[in-house]
C-alpha positions in Angstrom: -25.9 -6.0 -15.3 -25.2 -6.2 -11.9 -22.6 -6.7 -9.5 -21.6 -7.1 -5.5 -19.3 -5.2 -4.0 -18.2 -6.0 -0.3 -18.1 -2.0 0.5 -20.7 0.6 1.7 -21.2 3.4 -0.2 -18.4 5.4 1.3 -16.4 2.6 1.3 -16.7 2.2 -2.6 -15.7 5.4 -3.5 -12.8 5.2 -1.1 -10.7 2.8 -2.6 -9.1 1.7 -5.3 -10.6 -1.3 -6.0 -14.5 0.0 -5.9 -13.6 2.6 -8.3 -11.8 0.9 -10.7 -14.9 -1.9 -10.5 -17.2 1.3 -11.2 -14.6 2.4 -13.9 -15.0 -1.1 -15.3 -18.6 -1.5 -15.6 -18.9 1.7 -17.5 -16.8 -0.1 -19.7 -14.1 2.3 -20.0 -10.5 1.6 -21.1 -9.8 3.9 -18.4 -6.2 2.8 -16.5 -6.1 2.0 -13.0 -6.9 4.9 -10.6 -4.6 6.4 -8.0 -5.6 7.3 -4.7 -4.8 11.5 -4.2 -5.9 11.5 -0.6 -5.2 9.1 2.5 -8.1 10.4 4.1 -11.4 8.4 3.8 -13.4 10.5 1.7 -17.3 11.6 2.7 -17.9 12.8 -0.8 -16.9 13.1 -4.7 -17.0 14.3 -7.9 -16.3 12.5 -11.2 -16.5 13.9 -14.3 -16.2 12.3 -17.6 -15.5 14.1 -21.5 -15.2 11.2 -24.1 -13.7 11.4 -26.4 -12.1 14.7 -25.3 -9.5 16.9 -23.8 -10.7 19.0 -20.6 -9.9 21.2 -17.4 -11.5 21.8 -14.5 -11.2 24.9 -12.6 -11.7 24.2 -8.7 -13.7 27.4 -6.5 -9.8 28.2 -5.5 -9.1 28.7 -8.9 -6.5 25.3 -8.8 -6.6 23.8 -12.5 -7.1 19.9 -13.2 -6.5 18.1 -16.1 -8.1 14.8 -17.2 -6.6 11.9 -17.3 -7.3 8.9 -20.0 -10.9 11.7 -20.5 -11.7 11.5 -16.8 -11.3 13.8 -13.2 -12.0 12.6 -10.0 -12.4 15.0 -6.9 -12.2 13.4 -3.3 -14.3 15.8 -0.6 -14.7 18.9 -3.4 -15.0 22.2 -1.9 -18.5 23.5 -2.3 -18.9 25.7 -5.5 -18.9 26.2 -9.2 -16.0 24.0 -11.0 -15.6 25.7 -14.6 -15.0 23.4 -17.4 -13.4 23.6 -20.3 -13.7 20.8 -23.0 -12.2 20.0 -26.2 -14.3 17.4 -27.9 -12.1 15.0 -30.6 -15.4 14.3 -32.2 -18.6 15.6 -33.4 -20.4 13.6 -30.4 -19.0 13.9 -27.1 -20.2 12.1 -24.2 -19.9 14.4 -20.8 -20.8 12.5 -17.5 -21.3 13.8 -14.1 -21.6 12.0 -11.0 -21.8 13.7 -7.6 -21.3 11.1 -4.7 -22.5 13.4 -1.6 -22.2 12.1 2.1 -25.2 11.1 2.8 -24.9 8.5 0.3 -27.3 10.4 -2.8 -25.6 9.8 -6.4 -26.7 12.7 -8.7 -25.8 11.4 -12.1 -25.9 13.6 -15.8 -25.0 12.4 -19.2 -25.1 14.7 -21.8 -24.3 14.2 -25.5 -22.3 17.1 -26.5 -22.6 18.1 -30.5 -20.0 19.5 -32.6 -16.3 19.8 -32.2 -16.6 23.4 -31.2 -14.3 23.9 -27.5 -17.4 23.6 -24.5 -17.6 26.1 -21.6 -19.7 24.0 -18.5 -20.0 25.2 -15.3 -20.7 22.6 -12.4 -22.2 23.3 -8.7 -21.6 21.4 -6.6 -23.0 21.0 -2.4 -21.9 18.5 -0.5 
């Protein structure tokens, strides 16, 4: 399933509109995404716990909590984001996609197993 998106790499993760249509073919019932920066970004990070509850812990120690089982990161400081996850299920899908500035995707899906809370920790180096 493919689709054509009048954006360059950048571009698509810069704007509303390419990430929702990335939201969208993931098929997620995720709800329209909110820019946080006005700055076009040069990298990202995207993480995704469903179904779940989670945090992230930035290097600076800041704390994020999903939203709809989803946290997106415009130009993440390099380091080691700490998760914490609360699975609603005993099968919990945990996605994560690093967009980096020179336009390589690193992409993980894990199937988490149990209900038990999950302690991740993700590098990340732009």
């Amino acid at each position: 399933n493919n689709r054509l998106i009048s954006e360059d790499h950048t571009g698509l993760i810069a704007n509303e509109a390419g990430i929702n249509q990335i939201l969208d073919f993931l098929d997620t019932s995720f709800a329209s995404l909110s820019l946080a920066t006005k700055s076009e970004p040069t990298s990202a990070l995207l993480i995704i716990g469903y179904p779940s509850s989670f945090w992230i812990t930035d290097p600076s120690g800041k704390i994020v909590k999903d939203k709809e089982n989803m946290v997106s990161i415009l130009n993440p400081k390099t380091g080691n984001y700490r998760l914490l996850l609360l699975p609603d299920t005993s099968e919990t899908l945990l996605i994560v996609g690093q967009f980096l500035e020179d336009g390589t995707v690193l992409w993980d899906e894990d199937t988490l197993k149990n209900k038990f809370p999950k302690f991740k920790t993700i590098k990340f180096n732009p």
